[in-house]
N, C-alpha and C positions, 0 to 999 in steps of 0.2 A: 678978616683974614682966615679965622678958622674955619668957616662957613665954608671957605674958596677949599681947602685944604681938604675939607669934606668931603667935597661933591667931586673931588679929584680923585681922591679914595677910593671913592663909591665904585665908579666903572672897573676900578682891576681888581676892587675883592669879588664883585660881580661876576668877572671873565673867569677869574681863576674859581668860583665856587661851582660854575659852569663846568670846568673843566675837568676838576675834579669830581663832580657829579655823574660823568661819564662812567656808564659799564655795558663793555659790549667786546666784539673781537672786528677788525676791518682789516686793508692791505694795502701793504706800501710797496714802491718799486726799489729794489734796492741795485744802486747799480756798480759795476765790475770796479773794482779795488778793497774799498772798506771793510772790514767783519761784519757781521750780524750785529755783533755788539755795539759797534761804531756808529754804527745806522742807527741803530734804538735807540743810543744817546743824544745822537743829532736831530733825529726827531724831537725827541722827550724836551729838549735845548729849545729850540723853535716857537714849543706851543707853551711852556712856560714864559718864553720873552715876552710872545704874543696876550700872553695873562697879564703882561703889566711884574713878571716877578725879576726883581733886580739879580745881576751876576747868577743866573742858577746854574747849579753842579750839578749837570744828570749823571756823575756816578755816584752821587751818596746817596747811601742804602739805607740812613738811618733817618727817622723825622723824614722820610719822604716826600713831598707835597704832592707827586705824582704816583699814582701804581701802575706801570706798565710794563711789559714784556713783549717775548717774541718767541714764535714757535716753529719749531723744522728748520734749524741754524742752514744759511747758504754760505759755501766757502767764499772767501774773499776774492776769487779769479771768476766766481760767479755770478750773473745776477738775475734779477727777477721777482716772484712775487715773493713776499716775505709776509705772513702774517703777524698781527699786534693786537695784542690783548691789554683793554686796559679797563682799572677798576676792577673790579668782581671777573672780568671779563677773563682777567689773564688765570682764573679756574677752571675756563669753561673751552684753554685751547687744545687740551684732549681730544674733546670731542668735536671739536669745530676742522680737527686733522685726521679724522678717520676715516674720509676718503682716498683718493687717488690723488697720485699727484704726475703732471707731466713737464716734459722736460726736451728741448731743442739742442741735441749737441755736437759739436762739430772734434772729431778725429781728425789725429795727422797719423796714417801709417807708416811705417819704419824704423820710429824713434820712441823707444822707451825712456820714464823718466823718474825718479827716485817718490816724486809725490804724485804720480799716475797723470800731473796734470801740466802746462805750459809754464807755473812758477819755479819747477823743479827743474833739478839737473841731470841732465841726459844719462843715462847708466848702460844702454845699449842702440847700435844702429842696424838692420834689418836690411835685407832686399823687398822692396817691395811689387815690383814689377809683375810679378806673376798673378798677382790678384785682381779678378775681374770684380763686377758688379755682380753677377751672377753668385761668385763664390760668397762674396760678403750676406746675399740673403739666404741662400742655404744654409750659413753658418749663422745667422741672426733668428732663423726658428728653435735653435737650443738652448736660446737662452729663454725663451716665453714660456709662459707659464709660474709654478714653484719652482726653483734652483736654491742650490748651492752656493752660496758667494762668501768668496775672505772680503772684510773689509779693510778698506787701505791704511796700510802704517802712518799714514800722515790723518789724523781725523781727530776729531773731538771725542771719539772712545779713552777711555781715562785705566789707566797704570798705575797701581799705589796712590793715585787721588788725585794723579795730575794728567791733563789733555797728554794724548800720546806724539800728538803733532809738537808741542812743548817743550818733553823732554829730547824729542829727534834733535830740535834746532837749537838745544843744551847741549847734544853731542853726546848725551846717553842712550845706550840699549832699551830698544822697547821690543817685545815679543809678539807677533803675529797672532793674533786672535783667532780664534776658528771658524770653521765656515758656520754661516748660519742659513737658515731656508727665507728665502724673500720672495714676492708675489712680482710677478713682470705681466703686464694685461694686455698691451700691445705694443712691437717693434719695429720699425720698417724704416727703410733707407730712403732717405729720398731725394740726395745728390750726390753723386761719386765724381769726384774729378782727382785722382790721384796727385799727391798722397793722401789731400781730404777728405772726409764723406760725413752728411750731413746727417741724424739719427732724431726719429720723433719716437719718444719714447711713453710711455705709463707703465707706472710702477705703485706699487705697496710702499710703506715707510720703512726704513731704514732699508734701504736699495743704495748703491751708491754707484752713479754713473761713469765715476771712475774707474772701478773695479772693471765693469763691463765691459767698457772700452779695453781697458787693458788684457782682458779675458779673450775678446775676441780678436786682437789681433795677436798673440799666440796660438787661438783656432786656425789663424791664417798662414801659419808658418810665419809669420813677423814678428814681429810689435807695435804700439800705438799708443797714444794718449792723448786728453780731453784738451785741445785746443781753445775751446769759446763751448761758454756752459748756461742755457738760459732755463728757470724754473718756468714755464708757462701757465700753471695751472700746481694751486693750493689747494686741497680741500672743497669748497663749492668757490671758492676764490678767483679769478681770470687773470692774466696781464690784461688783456684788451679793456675789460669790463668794469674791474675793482681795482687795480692796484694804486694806488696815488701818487704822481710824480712829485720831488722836493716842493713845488713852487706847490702844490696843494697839502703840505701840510698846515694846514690851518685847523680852528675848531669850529670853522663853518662848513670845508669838503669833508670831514671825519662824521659832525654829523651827520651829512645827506646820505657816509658810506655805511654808518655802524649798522651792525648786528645785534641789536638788545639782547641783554644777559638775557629776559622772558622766551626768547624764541631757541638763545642755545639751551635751555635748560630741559629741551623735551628732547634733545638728544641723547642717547645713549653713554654712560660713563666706558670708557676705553681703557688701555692701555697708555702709559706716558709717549709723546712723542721722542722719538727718537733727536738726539744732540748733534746729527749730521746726517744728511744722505746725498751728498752728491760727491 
């Protein structure tokens, strides 16, 4: 009997030393409701079951059996690629986000809303009518390039040590940050159907789509805000190419995705990724 008990053993300290041997950075699709956080954990949850590890807790932080993270948070009304660093890996997602990133997002003209986005409550209503297509791209070449952008009161930007979006939905004051200079690389419209319009975006890190939305339809004599928000493109990362749907979180599609710590590590050290940009 203990011979049986052994060779039982054997396959989950296996899976899990496997697993844990892991260091590299890959990408998940993460999709519209959840936090960033949320995702991480229900990932983290999965490939530990799949190690054979009983009841595991991916929010304890302490005794670990996994090191994983995530970098470039997407809001929870958003979704898309999400990158994951795990092992060594989640040192190395600096620089594995010091590219561009792009972004599919869908406006509704008219309607402004307290969190710039469709989870929020409407704060103003607009005429929208007078705005063509036309107007919308001549007003979309001022934002390209370096600008000026406030980012949004609701965000993972932190107040006296707490997320600012946090203390709002506590029903305490939080103060508007100042504008900062953000990189926009290209903008272009590529469906208008009123109130709608449809925006393909590339940006630098900490950009935040909502701002922009919100910015340009004030250029417009309106208002407006981010309806449907999809990240397309992380870093050297894709939706189409990398990002791994739930039924592929396993640690058979992780390895065929990973990125070896050996290949991030000829990358350049960065700046820390920014705690939100959309």
């Amino acid at each position: 009997m203990a011979g049986g008990i052994a060779n039982t053993a054997a396959p989950i300290i296996s899976s899990l030393s496997k697993l844990q041997s892991l260091n590299g950075v890959f990408a998940i699709y993460k999709k519209q409701g959840p936090t960033s956080a949320t995702v991480l954990n229900a990932l983290k949850e999965a490939l530990l079951k799949e190690a054979g590890v009983q009841n595991p807790n991916p929010r304890k932080r302490k005794k670990q059996s996994l090191k994983i993270g995530h970098g470039g948070t997407l809001d929870s009304a958003a979704s898309g690629v999400l990158v994951i660093g795990i092992g060594n890996g989640t040192k190395m997602l600096t620089a594995m986000l010091a590219g561009s990133k792009k972004y599919v997002a869908v406006g509704e003209l008219g309607k402004a809303t307290d969190t710039l986005d469709a989870t929020g409550s409407v704060t103003s209503e607009k005429d929208f009518e007078h705005i063509t297509r036309l107007d919308i791209e001549d007003k979309l070449k001022t934002f390209v390039g370096e600008i000026m952008q406030v980012p949004p009161l609701y965000s993972a930007l932190k107040q006296d040590g707490q997320r600012m979006s946090v203390l709002l939905k506590k029903g305490q004051k939080v103060d508007a940050k100042p504008a900062r200079s953000v990189t926009v690389y290209n903008l272009t419209l590529q469906e208008f159907k009123p109130p709608l319009f449809t925006l393909d975006i590339e940006c630098g890190g900490g950009f935040y789509v909502r701002s922009l939305v919100d910015d340009l339809g004030k250029a417009l004599s309106s208002c407006a805000h981010v309806k449907e928000l999809i990240r397309t493109k992380q870093g050297q990362f894709t939706l189409e190419q990398h990002a791994l749907r739930e039924e592929r979180w396993t640690l058979e599609h992780i390895l065929q995705s990973l990125q070896p710590c050996s290949e991030l590590e000829k990358a350049p050290d960065g700046p820390e990724p920014p705690e939100t940009d959309c």
